[in-house]
C-alpha positions in Angstrom: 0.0 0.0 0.0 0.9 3.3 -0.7 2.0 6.1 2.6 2.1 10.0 2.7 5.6 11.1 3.3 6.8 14.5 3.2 9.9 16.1 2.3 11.7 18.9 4.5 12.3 21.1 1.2 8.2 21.3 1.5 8.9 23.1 4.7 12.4 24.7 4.1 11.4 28.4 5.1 10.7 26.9 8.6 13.5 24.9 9.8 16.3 27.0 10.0 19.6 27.6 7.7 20.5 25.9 4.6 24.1 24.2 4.3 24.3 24.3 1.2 27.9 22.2 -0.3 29.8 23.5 -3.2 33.4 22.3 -5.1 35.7 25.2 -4.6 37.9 24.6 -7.7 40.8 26.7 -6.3 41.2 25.5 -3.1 40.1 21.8 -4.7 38.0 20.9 -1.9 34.5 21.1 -0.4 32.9 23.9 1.4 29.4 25.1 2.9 27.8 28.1 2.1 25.1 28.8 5.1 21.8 30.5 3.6 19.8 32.1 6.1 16.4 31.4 6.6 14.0 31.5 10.1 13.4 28.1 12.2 9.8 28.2 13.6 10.5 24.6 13.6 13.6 22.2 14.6 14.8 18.7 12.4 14.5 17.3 16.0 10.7 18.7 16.7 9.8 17.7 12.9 9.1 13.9 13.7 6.3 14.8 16.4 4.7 17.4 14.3 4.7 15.4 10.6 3.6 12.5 12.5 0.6 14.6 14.4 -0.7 16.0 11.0 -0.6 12.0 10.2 2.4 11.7 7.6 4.2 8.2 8.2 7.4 9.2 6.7 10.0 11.9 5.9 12.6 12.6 3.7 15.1 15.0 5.0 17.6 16.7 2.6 21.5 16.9 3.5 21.5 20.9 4.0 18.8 20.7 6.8 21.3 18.8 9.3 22.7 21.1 11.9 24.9 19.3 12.9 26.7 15.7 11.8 27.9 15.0 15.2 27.6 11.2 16.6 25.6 12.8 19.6 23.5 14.9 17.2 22.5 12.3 14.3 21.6 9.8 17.8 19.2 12.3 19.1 17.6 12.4 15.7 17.5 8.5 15.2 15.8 8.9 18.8 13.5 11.5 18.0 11.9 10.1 14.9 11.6 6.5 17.1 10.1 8.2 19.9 7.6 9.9 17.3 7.1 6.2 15.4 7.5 7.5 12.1 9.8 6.3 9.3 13.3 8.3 8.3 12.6 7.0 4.8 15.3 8.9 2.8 18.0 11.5 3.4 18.2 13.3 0.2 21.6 14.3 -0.4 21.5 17.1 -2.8 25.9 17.6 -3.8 27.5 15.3 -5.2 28.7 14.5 -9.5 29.3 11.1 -10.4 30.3 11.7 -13.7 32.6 15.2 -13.1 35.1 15.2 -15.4 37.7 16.2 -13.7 38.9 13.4 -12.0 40.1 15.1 -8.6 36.5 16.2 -8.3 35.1 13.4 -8.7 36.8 11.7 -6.4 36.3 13.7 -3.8 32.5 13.6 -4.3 32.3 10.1 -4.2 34.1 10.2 -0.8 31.7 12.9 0.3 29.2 10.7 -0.4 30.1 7.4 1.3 30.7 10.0 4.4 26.9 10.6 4.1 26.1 7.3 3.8 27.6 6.7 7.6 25.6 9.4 8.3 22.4 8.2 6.9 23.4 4.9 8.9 24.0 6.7 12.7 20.8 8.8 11.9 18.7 5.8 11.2 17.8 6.2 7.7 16.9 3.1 5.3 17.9 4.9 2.2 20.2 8.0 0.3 19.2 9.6 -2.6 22.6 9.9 -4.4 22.6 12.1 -7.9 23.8 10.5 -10.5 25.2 13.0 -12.2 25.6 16.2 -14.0 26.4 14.7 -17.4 24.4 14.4 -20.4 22.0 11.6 -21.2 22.8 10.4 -23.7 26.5 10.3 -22.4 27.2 6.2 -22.8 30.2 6.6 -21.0 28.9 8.9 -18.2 25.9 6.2 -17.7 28.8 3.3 -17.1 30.4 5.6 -14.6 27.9 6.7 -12.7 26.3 3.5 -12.4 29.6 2.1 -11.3 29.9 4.3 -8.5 26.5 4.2 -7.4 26.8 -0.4 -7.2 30.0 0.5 -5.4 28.4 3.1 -3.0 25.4 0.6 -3.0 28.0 -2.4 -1.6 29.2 0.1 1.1 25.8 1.1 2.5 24.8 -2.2 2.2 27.4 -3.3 5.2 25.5 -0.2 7.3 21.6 -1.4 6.8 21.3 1.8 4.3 20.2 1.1 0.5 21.2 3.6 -2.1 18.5 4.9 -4.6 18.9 7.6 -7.2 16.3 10.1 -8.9 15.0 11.5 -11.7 16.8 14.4 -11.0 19.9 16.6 -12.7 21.0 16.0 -16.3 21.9 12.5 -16.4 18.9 11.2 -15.3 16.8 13.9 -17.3 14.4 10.9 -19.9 13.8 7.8 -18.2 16.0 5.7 -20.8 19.0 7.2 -18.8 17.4 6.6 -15.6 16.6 2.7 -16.7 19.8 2.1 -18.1 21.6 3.3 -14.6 19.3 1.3 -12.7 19.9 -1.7 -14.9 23.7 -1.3 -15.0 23.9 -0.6 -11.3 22.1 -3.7 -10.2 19.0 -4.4 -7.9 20.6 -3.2 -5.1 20.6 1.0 -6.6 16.5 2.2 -6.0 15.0 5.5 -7.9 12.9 7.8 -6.7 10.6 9.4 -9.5 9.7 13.0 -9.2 6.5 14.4 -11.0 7.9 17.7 -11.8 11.3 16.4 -12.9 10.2 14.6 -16.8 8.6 17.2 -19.6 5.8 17.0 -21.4 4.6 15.5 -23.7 6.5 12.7 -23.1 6.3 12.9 -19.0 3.3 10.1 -18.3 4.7 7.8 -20.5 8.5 8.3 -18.3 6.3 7.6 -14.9 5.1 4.4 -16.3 8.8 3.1 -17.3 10.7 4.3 -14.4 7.7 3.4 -11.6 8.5 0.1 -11.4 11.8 0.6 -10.1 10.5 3.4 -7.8 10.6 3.2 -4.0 9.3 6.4 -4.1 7.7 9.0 -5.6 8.0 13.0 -5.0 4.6 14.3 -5.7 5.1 17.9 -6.9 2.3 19.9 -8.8 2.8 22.6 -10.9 1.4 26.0 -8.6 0.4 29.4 -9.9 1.6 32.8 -8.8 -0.8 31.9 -5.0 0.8 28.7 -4.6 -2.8 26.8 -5.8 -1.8 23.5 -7.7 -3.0 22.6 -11.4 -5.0 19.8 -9.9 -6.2 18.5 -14.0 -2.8 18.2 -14.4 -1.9 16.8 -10.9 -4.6 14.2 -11.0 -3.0 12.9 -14.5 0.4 12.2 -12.5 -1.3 10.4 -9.6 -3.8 8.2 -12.6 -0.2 7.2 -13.5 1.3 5.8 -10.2 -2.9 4.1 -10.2 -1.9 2.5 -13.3 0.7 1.4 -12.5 -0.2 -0.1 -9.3 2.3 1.8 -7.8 3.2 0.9 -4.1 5.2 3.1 -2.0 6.0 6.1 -0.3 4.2 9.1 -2.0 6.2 12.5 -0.4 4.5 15.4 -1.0 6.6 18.6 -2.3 5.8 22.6 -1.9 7.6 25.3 -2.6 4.9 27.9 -3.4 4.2 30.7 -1.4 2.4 31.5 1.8 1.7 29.5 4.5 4.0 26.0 3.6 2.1 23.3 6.0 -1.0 25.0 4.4 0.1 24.4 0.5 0.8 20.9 1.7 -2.6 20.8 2.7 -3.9 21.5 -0.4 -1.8 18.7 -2.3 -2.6 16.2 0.5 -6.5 16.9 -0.2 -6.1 15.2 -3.6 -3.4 12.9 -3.2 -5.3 11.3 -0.3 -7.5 9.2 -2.5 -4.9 7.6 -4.1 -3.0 6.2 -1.1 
């Protein structure tokens, strides 16, 4: 059966700054560049609430951690176990698998495998690792990436984590790409599949070949100016996952304006019949 999840980018003008990692190519290393933004809400007060307004799951993305301290990720492994709802995904957000430059790439895929211990001490069952910024119908990029992400698979494996990728940066841009990662990478590499992430007029007919390798979905509509969702167009995403007898974790995604618990209210009004 199908669960309503939510992201914390649905609700990233509440909790707090955004640690946002970037490849400084002078220095050749990573840093974090700290966007402001208000906390009405902590990551460790977020369980409680998402699981009061009756979400079963959350995915939380990289920038949102305060802190990656053993102490810190424990009290959010606790937190989300005291408020029995699932850590479903940490979303990391950095990272090129197929960077050219091989000193870069390197270095991501070591910033990555340090997330995956992190997704581990936190309590998460999966990462969302991109799989790159290449093109897709880069062969050669599509071997590499799906390399990395069966040997990053292998590692989390050893930790109780399971490595999924996304429809999600220019790699994985048309779901041949995605399928032929997924495919190369092996059954242990997932994929999330984001509504708002394939193009029409091609996008329903990407949902149906990616879902069935989909642990989950990001359900994002397409809002006007007020934040109110094209539901016509909404509705044909979710008759897709129907179709396709889609079963798994549904994550509900706003960015519009206003009032953000409010615009997932309005997403969660039509989605609910489909769960």
């Amino acid at each position: 059966m199908s669960y309503l999840s939510i992201s914390t980018w649905s609700l990233h003008r509440l909790l707090g700054p955004l640690r946002w990692t970037e490849w400084d190519a002078n220095s050749l290393a990573h840093t974090t560049r700290i966007q402001e933004q208000p906390e009405a809400l902590t990551l460790l007060e977020l369980p409680v609430e998402a699981a009061r307004r009756g979400y079963k799951a959350i995915e939380v993305c990289h920038f949102h951690f305060p802190s990656k301290e053993a102490a810190y990720l424990a009290q959010l492994r606790e937190a989300f176990s005291a408020a029995g709802i699932s850590f479903d995904t940490l979303l990391l957000d950095y990272g090129d698998l197929t960077a050219v430059d091989v000193i870069r790439r390197e270095a991501d895929f070591n910033l990555i495998r340090s997330w995956i211990d992190i997704a581990a001490a936190a309590g998460a069952k999966q990462i969302r690792v991109i799989a790159g910024d290449a093109q897709p119908a880069d062969e050669e990029a599509i071997r590499r990436s799906a390399e990395a992400l069966s040997e990053l698979a292998d590692y989390a494996s050893t930790q109780g984590v399971r490595v999924i990728t996304e429809n999600f940066r220019a790699l994985t841009s048309t779901a041949e790409s995605c399928l032929k990662i997924v495919e190369q990478a092996g059954a242990q590499v997932g994929l999330i599949t984001d509504f708002g992430n394939f193009k029409l007029p091609s996008k329903y007919e990407e949902f149906a070949m990616t879902l069935p390798y989909s642990v989950s979905v990001h359900a994002k509509a397409q809002y006007d100016e007020n934040g109110i969702p094209d539901e016509t167009e909404f509705v044909s995403c979710l008759d897709t996952l129907k179709a396709a007898d889609y079963k798994g974790a549904v994550v509900l995604i706003y960015d519009g304006p206003g009032d953000m618990w409010e615009g997932l209210e309005r997403i969660r009004a039509i989605v609910q019949p489909y769960l």
